[in-house]
C-alpha positions, 0 to 999 in steps of 0.5 A: 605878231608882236610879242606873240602872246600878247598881240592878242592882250587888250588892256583898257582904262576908264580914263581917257588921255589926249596928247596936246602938240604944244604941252611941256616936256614934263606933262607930255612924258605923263600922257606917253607914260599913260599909252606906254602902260595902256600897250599903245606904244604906236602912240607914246613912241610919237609922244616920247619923241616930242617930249625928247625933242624939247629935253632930252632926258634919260627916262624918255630914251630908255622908254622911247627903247623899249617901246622899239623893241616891243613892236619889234623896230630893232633898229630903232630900238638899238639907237636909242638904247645906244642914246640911254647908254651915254646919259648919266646914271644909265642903269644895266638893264639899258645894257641887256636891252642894247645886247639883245637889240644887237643881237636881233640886228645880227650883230653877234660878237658884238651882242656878246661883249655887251651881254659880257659887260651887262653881267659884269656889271649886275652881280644879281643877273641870272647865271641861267641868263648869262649862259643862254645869252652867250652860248647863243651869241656863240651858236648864231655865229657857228649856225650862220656860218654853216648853213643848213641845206635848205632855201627860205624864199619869202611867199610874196603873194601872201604877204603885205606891208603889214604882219602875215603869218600862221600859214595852214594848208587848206583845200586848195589854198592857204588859211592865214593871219594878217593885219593888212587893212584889205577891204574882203567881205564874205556872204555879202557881209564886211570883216567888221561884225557888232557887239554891245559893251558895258559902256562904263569902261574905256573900251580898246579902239575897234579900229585899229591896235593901239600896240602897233597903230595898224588893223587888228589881226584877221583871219584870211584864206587865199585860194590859188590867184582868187582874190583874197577872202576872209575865211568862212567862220563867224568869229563874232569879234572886232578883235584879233582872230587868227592862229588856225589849226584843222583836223586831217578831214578839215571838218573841225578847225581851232582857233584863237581870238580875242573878245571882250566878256561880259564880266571883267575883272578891275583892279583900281587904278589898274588897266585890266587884260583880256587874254586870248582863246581858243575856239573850235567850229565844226562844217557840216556836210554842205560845208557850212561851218557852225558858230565858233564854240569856247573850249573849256579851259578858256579864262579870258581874265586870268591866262590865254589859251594860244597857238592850238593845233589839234591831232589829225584825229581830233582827240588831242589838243596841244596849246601855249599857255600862261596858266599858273603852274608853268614853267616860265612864261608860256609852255606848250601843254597837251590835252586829251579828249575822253570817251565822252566828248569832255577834254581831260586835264591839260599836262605840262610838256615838262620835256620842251618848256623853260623859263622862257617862251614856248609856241607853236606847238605841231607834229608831223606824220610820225608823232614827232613834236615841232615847236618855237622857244625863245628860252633856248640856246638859238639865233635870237628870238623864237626859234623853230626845234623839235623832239627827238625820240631820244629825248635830245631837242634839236634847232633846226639851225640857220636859214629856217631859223634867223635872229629874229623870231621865226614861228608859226610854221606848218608841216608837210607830209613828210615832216618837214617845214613846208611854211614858217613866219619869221619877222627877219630882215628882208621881208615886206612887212613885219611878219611875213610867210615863208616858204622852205625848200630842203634841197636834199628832196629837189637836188639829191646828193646821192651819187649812185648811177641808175638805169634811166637818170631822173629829171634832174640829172644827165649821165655821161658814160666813157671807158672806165668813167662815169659821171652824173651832171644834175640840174641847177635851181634858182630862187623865185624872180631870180638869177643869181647862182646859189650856194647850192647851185655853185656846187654842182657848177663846180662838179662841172668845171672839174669834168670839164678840166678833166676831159678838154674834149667835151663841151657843155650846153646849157638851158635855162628856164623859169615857172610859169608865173609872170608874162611870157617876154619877162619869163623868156628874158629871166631864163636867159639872165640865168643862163648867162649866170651859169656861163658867167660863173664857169668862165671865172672858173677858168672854162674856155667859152667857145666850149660853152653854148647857152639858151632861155627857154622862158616857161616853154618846157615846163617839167609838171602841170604848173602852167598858167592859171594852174594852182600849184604849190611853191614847191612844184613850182620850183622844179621848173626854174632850172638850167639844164646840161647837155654834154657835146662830144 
């Protein structure tokens, strides 16, 4: 979602720019100048580029930087800006660009001495600023150092080249945002839907975003291995829709799109901005949702109403907004349903806002409040914190969080992030959906005896020793040990140096998505890994025995062509322990 808030702005002139391939520099900066203040940077960063192949001039890298780094291309934003940098008369602010592009590549320490000389060099810099930028700088490096007990697996069968994110549980399958350009229909009608404009402006394409050159955002649902469907509301708009949010009986949905109004406010000479809403459907009892209905506190010309995400008893709405009276750029505000039906006034959630951004707002079972802010100390971007009752805001540190933005999560019953969005490195498009395992639910650390071991565990009793060997996990498609993993290989290496008489036999197995001979080959490569790695650790390897049992002992119900959660999934990739006397 580029730029978060403003993926849903659209701005339109009422004049119409066309670029000719063989037109000077000079003219050819004016029409890139043009998009660039339009929001179509897909198209001034083609133009600047032609411009800066015939002279290269500082305007045009600087430009060609920033529009990088608001569609999120950090890489590229990083080259040019190290470009700007080296022509004369370079300003600071091409310095803050290049320290925050570092930063949201991961390069840390060098990120600091260029935010160091940044505010060495702008004695007007905000000293807020330079405490932020330093102490995170400072905080990525720590967070990254001592990762959380938690595994992010990219959730590839939702995701795409493009952006997908906004994940929400629903029925038996996953509501979601996306760009993607599928081809979905749904009552036999296609994605696109038709309104009349006032012709008298130039209206924003309804093909594609000028922003990033891709489709607009969609609102999609995917039900287990079903095909890939838009979700069920007439959103009566050929622009962005997304961002959903459902009460605990999933009767009432809430929702952000953006559509062009009837009156618009026009400033001379001045593209104008149409900001992004909230909408509400309720489904009726055969399951039919009704006509998306604005919700009050809309005013499409003047703030947006995004990220809403309505109480389980749908009587209190929390949202991220602009509105005049905030504390910065978007705060998250709570708003409470009366007796009547009406919505009371909104309250400014003076706790969590700064000057920066807030999004995301969520709560989990217990009331706590959830949420992603870029104006906090953090690894760079939106990161993922929540409320304590103390009243201390907590970063739920590295890998749930990245240097990049990571945002739009949802929770599961027992307050914990089940999905997130992140555009981090790694990913197979822009935006992507996450899937977050706390490793403490899947591999306890307590080390207590019981009666009968669980699962995931073998006891191994001798005079006056006990021990337990637990399971080790692996990632989706994947055979390589992981940190958590190496643990409890570890644990075994010293019970093995410990007792020469014993021996170990592993198992390997898979889940049951792909085919039987891929999944039989995996669990034999992780089991390999698991010997391999206790061989290095000096175990003797006629003491070790070893086997891939493929998808044929499945721990639960996730076979094939069975809707399970990724979670339930990842019980059954596993290498399991037998001890041999």
């Amino acid at each position: 979602m580029i730029n978060r808030i403003k993926i849903f702005t659209l701005m339109f002139a009422g004049i119409t720019l066309l670029f000719v391939s063989n037109v000077g520099a000079q003219y050819a900066v004016k029409l890139a100048d043009s998009e660039f203040e339009l929001y179509n940077y897909s198209k001034a960063i083609d133009v600047y580029k032609k411009a800066y192949k015939q002279k290269q001039t500082l305007h045009t890298a600087q430009q060609l930087a920033k529009s990088y780094a608001v569609i999120r291309d950090y890489e590229q934003a990083e080259e040019w800006y190290a470009k700007a940098l080296t022509l004369p008369n370079s300003s600071s602010e091409n310095l803050l660009g290049y320290a925050k592009a570092l930063q949201s590549n991961g390069k840390f320490a060098e990120a600091k001495t260029k935010f160091e000389a940044y505010f060495a060099a702008d004695k007007n810099a905000s000293a807020v600023q330079r405490e932020l930028y330093l102490a995170s700088c400072d905080f990525a490096i720590k967070a990254m150092a001592n990762p959380k007990n938690v595994t992010v697996e990219n959730h590839a069968h939702l995701n795409s080249e493009n952006s997908d994110w906004g994940p929400f549980d629903y029925k038996d399958g996953v509501s979601f945002t996306s760009d993607r350009s599928a081809k979905v229909h749904v009552n036999n009608e296609t994605a696109r839907s038709f309104l009349k404009f006032d012709r008298r402006l130039e209206l924003p394409s309804e093909d594609y975003n000028g922003w990033t050159g891709t489709k607009y955002l969609r609102w999609f649902f995917k039900d287990g291995q079903d095909d890939l469907k838009l979700f069920p509301v007439k959103t009566n708009t050929n622009y962005h829709v997304g961002s959903a949010s459902f009460t605990a009986n999933a009767d009432q949905v809430y929702f952000t799109l953006t559509r062009i109004p009837e009156t618009i406010t026009k400033v001379k000479n001045e593209p104008s901005t149409i900001h992004v809403e909230t909408y509400f459907a309720v489904r009726d009892k055969d399951g039919n949702w009704s006509e998306p209905v604005s919700f009050p506190l809309n005013n499409v010309n003047e703030y947006c109403i995004a990220d809403p995400f309505i109480s389980p008893d749908g009587n209190t709405l929390y949202f991220s907004s602009d509105m005049p009276g905030g504390k910065g750029g978007n705060d998250i505000y709570l708003v409470k349903k009366n007796a009547d039906g009406t919505w009371g006034i909104p309250q400014n959630q003076t706790a969590i806002n700064t000057i920066g951004n807030e999004r995301s707002p969520a709560l989990d079972a217990n009331g706590k409040l959830f949420f992603a802010s870029d104006g906090r100390v953090g690894l760079g971007g939106l990161d993922i914190y929540f409320l304590e009752t103390s009243g201390d805001i907590v970063n739920l540190g590295f890998p749930v969080n990245s240097p990049r933005d990571d945002f739009a999560f949802f929770l599961n019953a027992n307050g914990n992030i089940k999905y997130l969005s992140s555009d981090r490195s790694g990913g197979a498009g822009s935006d992507d959906i996450y899937f977050v395992e706390d490793k403490k639910q899947i591999l306890p650390v307590k080390e207590d005896l019981v009666a009968k071991p669980a699962p995931d565990r073998v006891k191994v009793e001798r005079p006056k020793d006990q021990f337990i060997i637990k399971n080790i996990y692996y990632d989706f498609n994947k055979f390589n040990i992981r940190p958590d993993a190496a643990i409890e290989l570890d644990k075994i290496v010293t019970i093995l140096e410990d007792y020469p008489e014993l021996n170990i036999e592993l198992g390997s197995h898979t889940d049951s998505r792909a085919n039987d001979a891929y999944n039989l080959w995996l669990s034999n490569q992780r089991a390999k890994a698991a010997v391999e790695y206790l061989i290095e650790k000096g175990i003797a390897k006629n003491r070790l025995t070893w086997k891939g049992y493929g998808e044929t002992q499945l721990l639960n119900r996730c076979a094939n062509d069975v809707n399970c959660p990724a979670e339930d999934h990842q019980v059954n990739r596993r290498t399991e322990f037998k001890v041999i006397r």
